[in-house]
N, C-alpha and C positions, 0 to 999 in steps of 0.2 A: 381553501387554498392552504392554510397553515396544516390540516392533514393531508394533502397531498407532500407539500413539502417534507413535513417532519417522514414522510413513505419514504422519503426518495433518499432522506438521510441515513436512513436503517437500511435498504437496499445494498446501496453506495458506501456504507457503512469502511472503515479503514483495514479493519480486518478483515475483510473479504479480498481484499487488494491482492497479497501473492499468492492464494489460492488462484483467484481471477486467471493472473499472470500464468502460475505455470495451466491452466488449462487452455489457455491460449497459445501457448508455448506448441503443445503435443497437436494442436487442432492445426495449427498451421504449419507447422516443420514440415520437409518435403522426405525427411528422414526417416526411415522405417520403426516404429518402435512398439514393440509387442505390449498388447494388455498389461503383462504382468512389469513389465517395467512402469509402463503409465501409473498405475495404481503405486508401484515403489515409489513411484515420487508425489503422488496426487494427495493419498493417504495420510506421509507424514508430516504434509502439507499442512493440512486439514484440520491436523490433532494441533500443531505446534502452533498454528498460528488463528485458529478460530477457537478449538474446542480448550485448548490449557489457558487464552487468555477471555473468557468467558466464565470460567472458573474461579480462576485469578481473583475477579471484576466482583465476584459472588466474596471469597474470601475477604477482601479489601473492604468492603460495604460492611460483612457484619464486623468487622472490627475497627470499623469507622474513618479508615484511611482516606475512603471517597465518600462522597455520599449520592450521588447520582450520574447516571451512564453520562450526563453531559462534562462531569469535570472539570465545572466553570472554571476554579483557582490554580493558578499556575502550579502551588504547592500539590494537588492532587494529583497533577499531568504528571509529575514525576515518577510516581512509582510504575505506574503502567509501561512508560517510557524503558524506563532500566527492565522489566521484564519481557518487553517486546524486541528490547535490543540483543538481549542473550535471545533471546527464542531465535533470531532472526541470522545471530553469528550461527547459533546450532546447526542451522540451514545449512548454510553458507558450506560451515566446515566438513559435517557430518552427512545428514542427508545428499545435498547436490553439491560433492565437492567438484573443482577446476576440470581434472581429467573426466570429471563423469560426463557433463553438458553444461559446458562453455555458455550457453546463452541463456540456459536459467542461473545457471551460478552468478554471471554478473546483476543479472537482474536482482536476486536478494543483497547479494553487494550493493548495488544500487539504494535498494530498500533502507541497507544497514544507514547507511551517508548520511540517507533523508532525515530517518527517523533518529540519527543522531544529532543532524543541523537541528531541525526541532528541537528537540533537549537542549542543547546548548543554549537556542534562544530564549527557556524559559527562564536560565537564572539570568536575565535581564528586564524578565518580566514580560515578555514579550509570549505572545500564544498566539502560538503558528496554526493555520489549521491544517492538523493532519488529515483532515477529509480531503483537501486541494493536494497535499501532497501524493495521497495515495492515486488520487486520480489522475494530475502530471503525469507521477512516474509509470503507471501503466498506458495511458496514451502515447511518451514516450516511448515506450518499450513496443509496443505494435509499432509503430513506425520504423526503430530498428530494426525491428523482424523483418517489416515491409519489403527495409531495404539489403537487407543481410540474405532473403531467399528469394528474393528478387519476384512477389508477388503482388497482387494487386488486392487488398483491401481497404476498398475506399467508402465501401458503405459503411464497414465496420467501424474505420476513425470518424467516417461523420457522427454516425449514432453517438461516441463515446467522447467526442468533441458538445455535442447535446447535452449529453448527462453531465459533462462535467461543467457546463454553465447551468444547467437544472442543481445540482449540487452547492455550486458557488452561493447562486440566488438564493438556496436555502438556508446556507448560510447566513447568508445576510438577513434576510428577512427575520429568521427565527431567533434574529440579533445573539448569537454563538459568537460571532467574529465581529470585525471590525472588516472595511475593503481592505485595507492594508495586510492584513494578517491572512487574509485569503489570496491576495496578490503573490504573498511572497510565499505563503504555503505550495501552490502551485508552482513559481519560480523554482522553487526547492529541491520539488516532485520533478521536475523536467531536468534541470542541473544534473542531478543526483544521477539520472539515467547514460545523460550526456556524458558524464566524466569514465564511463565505463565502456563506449565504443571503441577505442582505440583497442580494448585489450580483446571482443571480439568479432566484431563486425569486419 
């Protein structure tokens, strides 16, 4: 059980989240969009948000800032935090700006929110799990889509409605979190998506 779980952690992993996002984005949009745009947004996707902060995690470790992928101390979550958060405005402004695509742009917005609410709550002491977060805010975000192109993916939120209590539980069990810090990690993740409808749905 505890390596199935700790699988489904690295999976489900938080950086895979708006990778995840925008390939769900291009797979479901009913909007024409050529390979080579795909790949414009897929690509820097990819670098900014899986392969620079992988690196990052490597840099951090040998000079002792972390000392394991888990992060236990609040004091550790931070740095990762403040470089996840530029990587994420980079997005935001650069890569997927407003006028390019409205529905991924808010979504890293969305992201930026999340993964700032986290931080915040760490100089409280409080340690959010961004693994709920990232799974809220892409659950929410298919459901936006759902309802913004007016399609029907209902296997898809089931499946990932799954994963995200397969996720949670692993949390739990692999005593990472607290229920509490998984409640409102998700709370976070779903908010975070919510407060960005208005500007495109």
């Amino acid at each position: 059980m505890r390596f199935f779980l700790n699988c489904i952690s690295y999976i489900f992993h938080p950086i895979f989240i708006p990778l995840a996002g925008t390939m769900a984005y291009f797979v479901l949009t009913p909007k024409y969009s050529p390979p080579v745009v795909q790949a414009g947004n897929i690509l820097p996707v990819f670098i900014l948000t899986v392969i620079i902060p992988i690196i990052t995690f490597i840099i951090l470790k040998n000079i002792g800032v972390v000392h394991t992928i888990a992060m236990s101390s609040a004091k550790e979550r931070k740095y990762p935090f403040y470089i996840s958060i530029i990587l994420l405005l980079l997005i935001v402004y650069k890569v997927i700006p407003n006028n390019y695509v409205a529905e991924l742009h808010y979504f890293f917005a969305g992201l930026v929110a999340g993964t700032f609410s986290a931080l915040l709550l760490l100089f409280v002491n409080f340690k959010t799990s961004i693994h709920l977060v990232g799974m809220g805010s892409l659950l929410m975000y298919l459901i936006n889509l759902s309802v913004h192109f007016e399609i029907n993916i209902t296997i898809a939120l089931s499946v990932l409605i799954i994963a995200t209590g397969l996720v949670a539980s692993s949390r739990l069990y692999l005593k990472a979190h607290k229920k509490a810090e998984v409640i409102i990690g998700f709370f976070i993740g779903v908010c975070s998506q919510l407060l960005t409808i208005k500007f495109w749905l």
